[in-house]
DSSP file (Angstrom, degrees, kcal/mol; ACC not computed):
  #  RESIDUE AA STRUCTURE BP1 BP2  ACC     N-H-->O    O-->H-N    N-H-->O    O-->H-N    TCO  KAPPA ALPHA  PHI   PSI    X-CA   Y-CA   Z-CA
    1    1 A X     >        0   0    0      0, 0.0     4,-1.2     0, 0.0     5,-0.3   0.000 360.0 360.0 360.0 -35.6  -27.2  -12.5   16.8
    2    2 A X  H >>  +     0   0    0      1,-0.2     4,-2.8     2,-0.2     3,-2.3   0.989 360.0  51.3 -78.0 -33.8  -24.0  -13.3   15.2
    3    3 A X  H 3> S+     0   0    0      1,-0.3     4,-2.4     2,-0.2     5,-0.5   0.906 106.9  54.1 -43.7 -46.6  -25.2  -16.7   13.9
    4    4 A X  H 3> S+     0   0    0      1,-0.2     4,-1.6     2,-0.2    -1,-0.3   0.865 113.4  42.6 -70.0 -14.1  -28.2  -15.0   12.4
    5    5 A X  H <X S+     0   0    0     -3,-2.3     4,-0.8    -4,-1.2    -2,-0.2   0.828 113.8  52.9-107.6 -25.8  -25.7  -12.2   10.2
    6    6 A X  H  X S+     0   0    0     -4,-2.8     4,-3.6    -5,-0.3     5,-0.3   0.986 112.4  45.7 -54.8 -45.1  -23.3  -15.2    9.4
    7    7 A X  H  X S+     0   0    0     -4,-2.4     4,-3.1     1,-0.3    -2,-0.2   0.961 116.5  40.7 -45.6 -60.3  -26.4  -17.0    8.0
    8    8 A X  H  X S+     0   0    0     -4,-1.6     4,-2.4    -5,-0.5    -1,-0.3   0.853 114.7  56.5 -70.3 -11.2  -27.8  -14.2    6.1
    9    9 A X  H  X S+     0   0    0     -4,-0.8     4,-0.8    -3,-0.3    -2,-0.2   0.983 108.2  48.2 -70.6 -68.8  -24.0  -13.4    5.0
   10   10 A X  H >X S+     0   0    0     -4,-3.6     4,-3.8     1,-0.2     3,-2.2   0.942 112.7  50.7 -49.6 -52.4  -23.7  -16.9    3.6
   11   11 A X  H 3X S+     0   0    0     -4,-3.1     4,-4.6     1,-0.3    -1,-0.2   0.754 104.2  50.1  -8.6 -78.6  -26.9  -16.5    1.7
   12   12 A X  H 3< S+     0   0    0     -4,-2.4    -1,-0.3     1,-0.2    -2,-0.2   0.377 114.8  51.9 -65.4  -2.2  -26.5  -13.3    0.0
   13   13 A X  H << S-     0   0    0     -3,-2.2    -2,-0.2    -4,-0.8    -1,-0.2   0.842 135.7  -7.0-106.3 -67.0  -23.5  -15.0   -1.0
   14   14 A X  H >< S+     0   0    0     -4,-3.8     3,-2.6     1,-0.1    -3,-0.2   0.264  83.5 122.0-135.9  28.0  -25.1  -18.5   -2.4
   15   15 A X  G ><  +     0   0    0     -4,-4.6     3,-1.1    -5,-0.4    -3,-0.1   0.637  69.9  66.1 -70.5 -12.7  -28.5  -18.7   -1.8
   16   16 A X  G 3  S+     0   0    0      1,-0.2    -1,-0.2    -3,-0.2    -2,-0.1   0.410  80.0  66.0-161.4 100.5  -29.1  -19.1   -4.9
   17   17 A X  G <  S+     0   0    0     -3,-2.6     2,-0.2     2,-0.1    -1,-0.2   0.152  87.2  96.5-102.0  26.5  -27.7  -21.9   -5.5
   18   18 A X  S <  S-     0   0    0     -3,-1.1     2,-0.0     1,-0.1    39,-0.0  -0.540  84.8-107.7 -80.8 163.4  -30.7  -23.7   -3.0
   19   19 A X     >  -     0   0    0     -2,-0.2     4,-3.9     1,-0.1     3,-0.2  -0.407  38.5-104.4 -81.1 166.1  -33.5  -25.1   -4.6
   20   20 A X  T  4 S+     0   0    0      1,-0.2    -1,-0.1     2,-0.2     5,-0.1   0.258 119.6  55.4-106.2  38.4  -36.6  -22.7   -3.8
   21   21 A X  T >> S+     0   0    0      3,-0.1     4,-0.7     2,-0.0     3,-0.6   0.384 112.2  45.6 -92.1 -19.1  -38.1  -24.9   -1.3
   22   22 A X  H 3> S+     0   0    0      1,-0.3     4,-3.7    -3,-0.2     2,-0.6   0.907 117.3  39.9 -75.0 -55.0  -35.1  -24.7    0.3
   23   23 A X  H 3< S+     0   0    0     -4,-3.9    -1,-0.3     2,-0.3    -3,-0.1   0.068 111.3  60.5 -65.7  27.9  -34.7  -21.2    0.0
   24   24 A X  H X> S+     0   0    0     -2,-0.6     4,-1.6    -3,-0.6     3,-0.6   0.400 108.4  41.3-167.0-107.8  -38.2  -20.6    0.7
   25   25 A X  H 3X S+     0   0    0     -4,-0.7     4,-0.9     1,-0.3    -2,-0.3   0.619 111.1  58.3 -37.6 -27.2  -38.1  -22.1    3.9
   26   26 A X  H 3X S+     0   0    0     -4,-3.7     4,-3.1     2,-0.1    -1,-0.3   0.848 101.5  52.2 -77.9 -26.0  -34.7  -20.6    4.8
   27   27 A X  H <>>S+     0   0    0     -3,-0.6     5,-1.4    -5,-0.3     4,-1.2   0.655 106.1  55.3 -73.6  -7.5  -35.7  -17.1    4.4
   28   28 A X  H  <5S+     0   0    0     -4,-1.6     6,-2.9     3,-0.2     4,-0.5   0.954 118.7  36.8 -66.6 -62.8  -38.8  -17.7    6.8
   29   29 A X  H  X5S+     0   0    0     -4,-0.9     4,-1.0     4,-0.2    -2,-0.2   0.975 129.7  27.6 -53.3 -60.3  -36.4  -18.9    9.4
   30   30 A X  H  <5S+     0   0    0     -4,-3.1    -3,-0.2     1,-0.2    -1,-0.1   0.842 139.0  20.4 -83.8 -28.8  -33.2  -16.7    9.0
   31   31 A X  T  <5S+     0   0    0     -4,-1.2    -3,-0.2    -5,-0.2    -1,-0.2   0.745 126.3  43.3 -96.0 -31.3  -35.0  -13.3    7.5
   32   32 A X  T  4<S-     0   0    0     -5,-1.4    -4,-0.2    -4,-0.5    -3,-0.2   0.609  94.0-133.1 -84.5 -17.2  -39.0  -13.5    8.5
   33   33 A X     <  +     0   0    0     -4,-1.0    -4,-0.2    -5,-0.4     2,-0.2   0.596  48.1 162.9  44.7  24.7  -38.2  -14.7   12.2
   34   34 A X        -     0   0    0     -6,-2.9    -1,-0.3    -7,-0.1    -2,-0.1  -0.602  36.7-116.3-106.4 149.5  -40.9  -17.3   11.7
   35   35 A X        -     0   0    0     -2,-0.2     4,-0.1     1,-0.0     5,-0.1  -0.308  20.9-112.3 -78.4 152.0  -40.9  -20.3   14.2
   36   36 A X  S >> S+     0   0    0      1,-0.2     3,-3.0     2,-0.2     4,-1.4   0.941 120.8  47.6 -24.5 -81.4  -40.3  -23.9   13.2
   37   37 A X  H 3> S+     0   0    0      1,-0.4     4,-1.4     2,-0.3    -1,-0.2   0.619 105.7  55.6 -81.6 -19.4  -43.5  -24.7   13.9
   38   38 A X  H 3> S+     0   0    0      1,-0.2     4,-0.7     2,-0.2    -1,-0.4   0.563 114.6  43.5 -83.5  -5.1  -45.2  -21.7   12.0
   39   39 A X  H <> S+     0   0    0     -3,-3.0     4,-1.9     2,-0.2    -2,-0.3   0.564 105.8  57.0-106.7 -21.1  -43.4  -22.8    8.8
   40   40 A X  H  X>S+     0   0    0     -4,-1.4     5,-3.6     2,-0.2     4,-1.1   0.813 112.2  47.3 -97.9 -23.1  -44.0  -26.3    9.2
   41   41 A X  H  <5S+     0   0    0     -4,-1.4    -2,-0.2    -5,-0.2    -1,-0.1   0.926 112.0  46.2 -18.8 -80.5  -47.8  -25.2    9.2
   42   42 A X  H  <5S+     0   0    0     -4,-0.7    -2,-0.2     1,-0.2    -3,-0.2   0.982 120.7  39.3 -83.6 -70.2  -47.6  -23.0    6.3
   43   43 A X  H  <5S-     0   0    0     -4,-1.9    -1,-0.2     1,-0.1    -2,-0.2   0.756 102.2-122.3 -66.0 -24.3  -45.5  -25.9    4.2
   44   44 A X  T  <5S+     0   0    0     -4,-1.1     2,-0.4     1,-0.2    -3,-0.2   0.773  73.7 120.1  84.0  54.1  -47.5  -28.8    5.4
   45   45 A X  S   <S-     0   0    0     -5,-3.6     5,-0.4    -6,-0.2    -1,-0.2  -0.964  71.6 -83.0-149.5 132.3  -44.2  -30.4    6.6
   46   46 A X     >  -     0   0    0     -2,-0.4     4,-1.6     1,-0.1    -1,-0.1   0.370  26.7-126.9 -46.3-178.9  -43.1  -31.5   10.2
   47   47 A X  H  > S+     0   0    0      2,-0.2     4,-1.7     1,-0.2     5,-0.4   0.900 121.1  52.5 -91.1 -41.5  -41.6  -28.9   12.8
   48   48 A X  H  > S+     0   0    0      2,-0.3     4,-1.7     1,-0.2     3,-0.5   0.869 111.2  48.4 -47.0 -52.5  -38.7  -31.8   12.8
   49   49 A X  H  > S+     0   0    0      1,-0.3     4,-1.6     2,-0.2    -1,-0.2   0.874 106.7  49.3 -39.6 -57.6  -38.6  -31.5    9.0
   50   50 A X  H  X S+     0   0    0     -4,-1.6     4,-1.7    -5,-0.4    -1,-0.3   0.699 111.0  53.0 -69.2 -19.1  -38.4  -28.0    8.8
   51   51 A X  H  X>S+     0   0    0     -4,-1.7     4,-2.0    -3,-0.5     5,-0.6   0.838 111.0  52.7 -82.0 -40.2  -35.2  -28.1   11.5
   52   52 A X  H  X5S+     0   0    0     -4,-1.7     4,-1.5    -5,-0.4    -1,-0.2   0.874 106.0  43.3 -86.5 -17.0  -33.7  -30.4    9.4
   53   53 A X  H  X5S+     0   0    0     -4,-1.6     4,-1.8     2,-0.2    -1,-0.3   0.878 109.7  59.1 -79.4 -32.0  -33.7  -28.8    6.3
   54   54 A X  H  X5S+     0   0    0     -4,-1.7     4,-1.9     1,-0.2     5,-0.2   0.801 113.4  41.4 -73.0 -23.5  -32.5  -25.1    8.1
   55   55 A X  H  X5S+     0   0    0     -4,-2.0     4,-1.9     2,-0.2    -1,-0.2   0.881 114.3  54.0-106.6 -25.1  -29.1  -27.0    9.5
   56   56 A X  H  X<S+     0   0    0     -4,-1.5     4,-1.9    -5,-0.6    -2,-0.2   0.850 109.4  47.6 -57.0 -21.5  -28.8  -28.9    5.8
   57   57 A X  H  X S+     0   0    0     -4,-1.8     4,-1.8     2,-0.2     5,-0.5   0.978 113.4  50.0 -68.6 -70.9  -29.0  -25.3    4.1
   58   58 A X  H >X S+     0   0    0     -4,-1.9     4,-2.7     1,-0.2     3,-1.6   0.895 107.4  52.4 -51.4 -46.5  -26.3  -24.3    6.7
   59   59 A X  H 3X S+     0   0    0     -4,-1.9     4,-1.3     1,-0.3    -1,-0.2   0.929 109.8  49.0 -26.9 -75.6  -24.3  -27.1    5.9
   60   60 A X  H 3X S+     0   0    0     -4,-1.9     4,-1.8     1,-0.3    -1,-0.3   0.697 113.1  43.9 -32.6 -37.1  -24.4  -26.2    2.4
   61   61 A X  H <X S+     0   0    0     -4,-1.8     4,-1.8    -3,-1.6    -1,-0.3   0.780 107.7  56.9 -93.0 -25.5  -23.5  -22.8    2.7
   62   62 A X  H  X S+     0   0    0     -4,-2.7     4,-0.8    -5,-0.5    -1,-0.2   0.893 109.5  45.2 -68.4 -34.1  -21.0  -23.3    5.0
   63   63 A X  H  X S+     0   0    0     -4,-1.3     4,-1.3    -5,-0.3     3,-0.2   0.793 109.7  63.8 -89.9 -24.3  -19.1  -26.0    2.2
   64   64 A X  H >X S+     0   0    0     -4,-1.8     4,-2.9    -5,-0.2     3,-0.9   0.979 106.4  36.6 -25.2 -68.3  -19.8  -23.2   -0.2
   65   65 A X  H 3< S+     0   0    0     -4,-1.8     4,-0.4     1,-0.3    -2,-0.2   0.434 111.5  59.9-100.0   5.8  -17.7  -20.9    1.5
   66   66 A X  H 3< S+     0   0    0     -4,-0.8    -1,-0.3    -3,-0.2    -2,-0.2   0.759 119.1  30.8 -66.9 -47.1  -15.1  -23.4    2.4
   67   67 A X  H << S+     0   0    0     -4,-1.3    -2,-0.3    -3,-0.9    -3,-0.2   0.840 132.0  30.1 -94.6 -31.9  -14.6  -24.1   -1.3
   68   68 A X  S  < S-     0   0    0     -4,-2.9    -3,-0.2    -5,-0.2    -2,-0.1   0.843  77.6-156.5 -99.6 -34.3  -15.4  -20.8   -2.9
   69   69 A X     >  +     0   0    0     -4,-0.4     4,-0.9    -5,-0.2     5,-0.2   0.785  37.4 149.0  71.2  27.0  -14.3  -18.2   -0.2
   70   70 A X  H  >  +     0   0    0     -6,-0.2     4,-1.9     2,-0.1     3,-0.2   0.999  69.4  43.9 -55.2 -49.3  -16.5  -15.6   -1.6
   71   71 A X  H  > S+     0   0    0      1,-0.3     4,-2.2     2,-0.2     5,-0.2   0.866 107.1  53.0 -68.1 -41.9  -17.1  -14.0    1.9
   72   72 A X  H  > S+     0   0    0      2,-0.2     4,-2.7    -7,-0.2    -1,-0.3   0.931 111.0  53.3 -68.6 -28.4  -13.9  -14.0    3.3
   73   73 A X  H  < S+     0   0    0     -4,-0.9     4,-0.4     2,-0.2     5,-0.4   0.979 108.0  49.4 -36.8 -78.7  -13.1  -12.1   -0.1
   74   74 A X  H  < S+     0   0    0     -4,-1.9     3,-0.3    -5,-0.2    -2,-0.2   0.633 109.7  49.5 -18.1 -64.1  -15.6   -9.8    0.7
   75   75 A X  H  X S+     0   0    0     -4,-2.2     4,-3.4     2,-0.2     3,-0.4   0.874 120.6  38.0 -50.8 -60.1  -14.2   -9.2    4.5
   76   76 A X  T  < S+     0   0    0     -4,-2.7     4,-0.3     1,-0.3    -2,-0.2   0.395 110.9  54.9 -97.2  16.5  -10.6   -8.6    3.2
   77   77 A X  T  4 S+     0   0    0     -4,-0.4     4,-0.3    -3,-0.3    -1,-0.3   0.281 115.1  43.4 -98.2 -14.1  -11.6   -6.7    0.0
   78   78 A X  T  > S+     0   0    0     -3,-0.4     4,-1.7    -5,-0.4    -2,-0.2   0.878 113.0  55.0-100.3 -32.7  -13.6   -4.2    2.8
   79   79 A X  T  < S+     0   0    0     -4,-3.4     4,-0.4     2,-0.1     5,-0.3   0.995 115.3  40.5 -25.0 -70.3  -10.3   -4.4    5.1
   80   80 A X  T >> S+     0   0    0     -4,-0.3     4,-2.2     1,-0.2     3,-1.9   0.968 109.1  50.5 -52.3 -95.1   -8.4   -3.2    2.2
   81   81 A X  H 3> S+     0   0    0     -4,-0.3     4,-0.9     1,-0.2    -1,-0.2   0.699 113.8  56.4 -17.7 -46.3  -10.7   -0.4    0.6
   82   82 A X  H 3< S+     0   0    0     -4,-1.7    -1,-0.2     2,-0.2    -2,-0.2   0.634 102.6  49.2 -28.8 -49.8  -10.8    1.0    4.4
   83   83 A X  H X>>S+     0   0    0     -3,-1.9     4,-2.2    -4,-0.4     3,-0.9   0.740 106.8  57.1 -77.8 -22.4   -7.1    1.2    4.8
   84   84 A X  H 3X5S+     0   0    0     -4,-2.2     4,-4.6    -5,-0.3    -2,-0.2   0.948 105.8  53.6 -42.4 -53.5   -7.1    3.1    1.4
   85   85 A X  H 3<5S+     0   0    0     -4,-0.9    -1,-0.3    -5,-0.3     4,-0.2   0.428 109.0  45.2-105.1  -7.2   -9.6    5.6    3.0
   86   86 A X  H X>5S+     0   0    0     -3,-0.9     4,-2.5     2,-0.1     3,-0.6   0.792 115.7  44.0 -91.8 -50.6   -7.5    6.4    6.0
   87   87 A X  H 3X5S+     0   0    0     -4,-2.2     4,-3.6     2,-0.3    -2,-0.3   0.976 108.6  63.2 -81.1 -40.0   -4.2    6.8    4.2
   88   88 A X  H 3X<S+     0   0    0     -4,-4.6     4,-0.5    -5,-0.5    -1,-0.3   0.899 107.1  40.3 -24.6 -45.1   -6.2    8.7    1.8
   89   89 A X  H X4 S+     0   0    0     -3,-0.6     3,-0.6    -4,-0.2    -2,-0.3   0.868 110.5  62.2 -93.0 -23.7   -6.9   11.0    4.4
   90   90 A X  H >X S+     0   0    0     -4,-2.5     4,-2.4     1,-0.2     3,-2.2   0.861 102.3  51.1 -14.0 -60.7   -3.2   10.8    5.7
   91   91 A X  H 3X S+     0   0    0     -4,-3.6     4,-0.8     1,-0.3    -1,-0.2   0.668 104.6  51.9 -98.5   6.6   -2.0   12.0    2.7
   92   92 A X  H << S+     0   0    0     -3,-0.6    -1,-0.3    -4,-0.5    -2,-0.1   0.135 114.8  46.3 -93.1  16.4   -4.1   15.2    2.4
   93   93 A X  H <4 S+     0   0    0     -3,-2.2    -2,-0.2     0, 0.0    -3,-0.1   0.687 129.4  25.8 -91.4 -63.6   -3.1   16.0    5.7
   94   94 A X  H  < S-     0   0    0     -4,-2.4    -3,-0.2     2,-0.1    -2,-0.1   0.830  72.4-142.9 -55.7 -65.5    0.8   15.1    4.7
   95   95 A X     <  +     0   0    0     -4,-0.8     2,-0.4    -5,-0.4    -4,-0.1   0.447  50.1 147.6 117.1 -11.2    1.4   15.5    1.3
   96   96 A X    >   -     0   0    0     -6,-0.3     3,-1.2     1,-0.2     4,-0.4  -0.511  39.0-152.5-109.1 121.1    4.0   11.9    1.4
   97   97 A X  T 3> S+     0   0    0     -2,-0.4     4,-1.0     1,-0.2     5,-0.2   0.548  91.4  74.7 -52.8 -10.9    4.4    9.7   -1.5
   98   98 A X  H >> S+     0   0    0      2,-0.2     4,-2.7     1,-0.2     3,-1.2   0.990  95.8  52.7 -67.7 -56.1    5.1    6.9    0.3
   99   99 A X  H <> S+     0   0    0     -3,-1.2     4,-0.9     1,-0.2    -2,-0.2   0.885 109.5  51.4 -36.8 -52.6    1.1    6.8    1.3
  100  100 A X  H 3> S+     0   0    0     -4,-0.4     4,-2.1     1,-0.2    -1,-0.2   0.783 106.9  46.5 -56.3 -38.9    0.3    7.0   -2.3
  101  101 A X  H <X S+     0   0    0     -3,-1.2     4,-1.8    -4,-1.0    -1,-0.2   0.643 117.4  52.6 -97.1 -29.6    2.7    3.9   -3.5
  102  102 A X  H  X S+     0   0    0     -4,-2.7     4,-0.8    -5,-0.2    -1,-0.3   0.769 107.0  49.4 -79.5 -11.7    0.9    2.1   -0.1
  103  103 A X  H >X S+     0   0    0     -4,-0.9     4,-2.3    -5,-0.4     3,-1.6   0.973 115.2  44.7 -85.2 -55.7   -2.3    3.0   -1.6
  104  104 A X  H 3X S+     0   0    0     -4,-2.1     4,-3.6     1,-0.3     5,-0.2   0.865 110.7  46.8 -35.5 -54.3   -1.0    1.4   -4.9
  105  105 A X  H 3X S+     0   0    0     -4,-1.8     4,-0.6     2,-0.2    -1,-0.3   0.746 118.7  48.1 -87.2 -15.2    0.5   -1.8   -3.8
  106  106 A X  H XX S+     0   0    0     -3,-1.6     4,-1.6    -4,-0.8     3,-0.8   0.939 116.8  46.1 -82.9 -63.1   -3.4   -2.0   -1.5
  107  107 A X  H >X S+     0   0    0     -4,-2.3     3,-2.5     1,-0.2     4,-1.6   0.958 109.3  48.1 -41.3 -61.7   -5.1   -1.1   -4.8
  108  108 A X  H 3X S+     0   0    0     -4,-3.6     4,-1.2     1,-0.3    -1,-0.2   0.767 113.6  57.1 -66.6 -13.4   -3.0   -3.8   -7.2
  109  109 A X  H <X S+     0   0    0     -3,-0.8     4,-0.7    -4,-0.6    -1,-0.3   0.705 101.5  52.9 -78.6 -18.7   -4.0   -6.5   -4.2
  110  110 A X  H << S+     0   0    0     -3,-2.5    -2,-0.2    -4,-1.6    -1,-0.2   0.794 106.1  49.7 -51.2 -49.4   -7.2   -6.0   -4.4
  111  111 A X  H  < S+     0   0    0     -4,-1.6    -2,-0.2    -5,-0.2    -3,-0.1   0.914 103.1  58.3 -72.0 -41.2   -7.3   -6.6   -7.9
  112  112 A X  H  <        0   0    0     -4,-1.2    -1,-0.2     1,-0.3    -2,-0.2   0.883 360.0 360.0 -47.1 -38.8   -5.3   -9.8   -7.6
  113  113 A X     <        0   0    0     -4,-0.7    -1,-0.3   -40,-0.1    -2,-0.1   0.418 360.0 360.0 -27.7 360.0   -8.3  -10.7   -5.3
């Protein structure tokens, strides 16, 4: 299961920059549940084919996010925004400006992002 939400993670991320046979053929696999062999059917292309193109897609997306880090971005811009939303509620319990000036220095790293 986690392989299938990294996959679709990378995707939404840079899918597309696949060509749309590629991308065509990865969303069958990673989004439709469709089998190898029911896509290699429906394209007119070997079951072998179709395997080899779904772990060249990963490749791809994987050296995407190696060089571009959009996702990990993503993960530690939703870290962030999170603690905001606890010490938010911290400080309408509390009242203490020190929460606010951590909420600040969380905001202005975010933006740096």
């Amino acid at each position: 299961m986690e392989k299938i939400v990294e996959q679709g993670m990378l995707y939404d991320f840079y899918g597309e920059l696949l060509t749309p046979h590629q991308r065509k053929i990865y969303e069958d696999v990673v989004f439709n549940d469709m089998s190898l062999s029911e896509i290699a059917e429906e394209q007119g292309i070997s079951r072998q084919g179709v395997h080899d193109l779904v772990k060249r897609c990963d490749k791809t997306l994987a050296e995407y996010e190696s060089k571009l880090k959009l996702v990990e971005k993503f993960h530690q811009t939703r870290r962030m925004v999170e603690e905001i939303r606890q010490l938010t509620g911290e400080y309408q319990k509390n009242q203490d400006m020190k929460l606010i000036q951590k909420i600040q220095q969380i905001a202005g790293e975010i933006i740096e992002l």
